[in-house]
N, C-alpha and C positions, 0 to 999 in steps of 0.2 A: 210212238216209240222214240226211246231219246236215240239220241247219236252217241257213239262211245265217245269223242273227240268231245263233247261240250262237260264246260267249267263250271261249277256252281258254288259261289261262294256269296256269301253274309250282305249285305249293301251298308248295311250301318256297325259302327264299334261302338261301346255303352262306356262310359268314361264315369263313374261316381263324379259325381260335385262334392269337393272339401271346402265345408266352408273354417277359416281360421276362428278360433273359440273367442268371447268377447271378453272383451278386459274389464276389472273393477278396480277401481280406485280404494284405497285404505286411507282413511283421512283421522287425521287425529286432533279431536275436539279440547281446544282449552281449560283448564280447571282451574280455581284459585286457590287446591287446597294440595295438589302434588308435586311436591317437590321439582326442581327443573333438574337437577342432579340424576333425578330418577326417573323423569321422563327421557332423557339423555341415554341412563340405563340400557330402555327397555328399546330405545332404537340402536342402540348397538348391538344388545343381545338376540332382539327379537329379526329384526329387518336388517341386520348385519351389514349396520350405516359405522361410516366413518366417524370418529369423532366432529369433527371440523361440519360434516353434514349433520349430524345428529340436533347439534345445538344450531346450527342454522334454521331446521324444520320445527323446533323447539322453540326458539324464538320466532319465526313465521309465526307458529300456532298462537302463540304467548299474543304477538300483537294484534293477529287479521278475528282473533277467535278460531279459527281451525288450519289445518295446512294437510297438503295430499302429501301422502310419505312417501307413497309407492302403487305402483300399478299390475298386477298380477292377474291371473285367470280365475276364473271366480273361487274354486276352491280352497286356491293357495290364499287368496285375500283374504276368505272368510277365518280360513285356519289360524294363520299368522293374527289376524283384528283380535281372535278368542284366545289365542295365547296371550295376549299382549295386556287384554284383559282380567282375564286369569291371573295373571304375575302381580297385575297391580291390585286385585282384590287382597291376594292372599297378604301382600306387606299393607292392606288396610287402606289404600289410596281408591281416589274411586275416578281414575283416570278412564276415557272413553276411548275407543276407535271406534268407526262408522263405515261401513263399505257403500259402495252405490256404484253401478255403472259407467264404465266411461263413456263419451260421446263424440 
């Protein structure tokens, strides 16, 4: 028989692990055939860069062959890379972005 006086409560609390989402990089692959005007464009519109940054990653790309634009969760990367894409099919340029994992 218990005693009325005794306590009985839980020994352990269960806490969920969050782990924070992994990031991807949007990298933007050099071309010889689109415009820098326009690639300039498409990172103000798309990635909602400053001028002064736009043409800095734009020339990054121009010289190294590629440059990281921006780093976002993977979704937002992929969406933002396919718009970006998108825009520059429909004016006929065949400009790339490339996602991949950060590390």
């Amino acid at each position: 028989m218990a005693k009325p006086d005794t306590i009985i409560k839980p020994n352990t609390v269960t806490k969920p692990k969050i782990e924070k989402p992994k990031l991807y990089k949007v990298i933007l692959i050099n071309d010889d055939y689109t415009p820098r005007e326009f690639v300039v464009l498409i990172l103000n519109y798309v990635f909602r860069m400053g001028e002064s940054a736009a043409n800095h990653v734009m020339l990054t790309a121009h010289m190294k062959g590629s440059c990281v634009v921006a780093v976002y969760t993977r979704d937002i990367a992929e969406t933002k890379a396919s718009e970006a894409i998108d825009m520059a099919k429909e004016s006929g340029f065949p400009l790339m972005f490339e996602t991949e994992p950060e590390e």
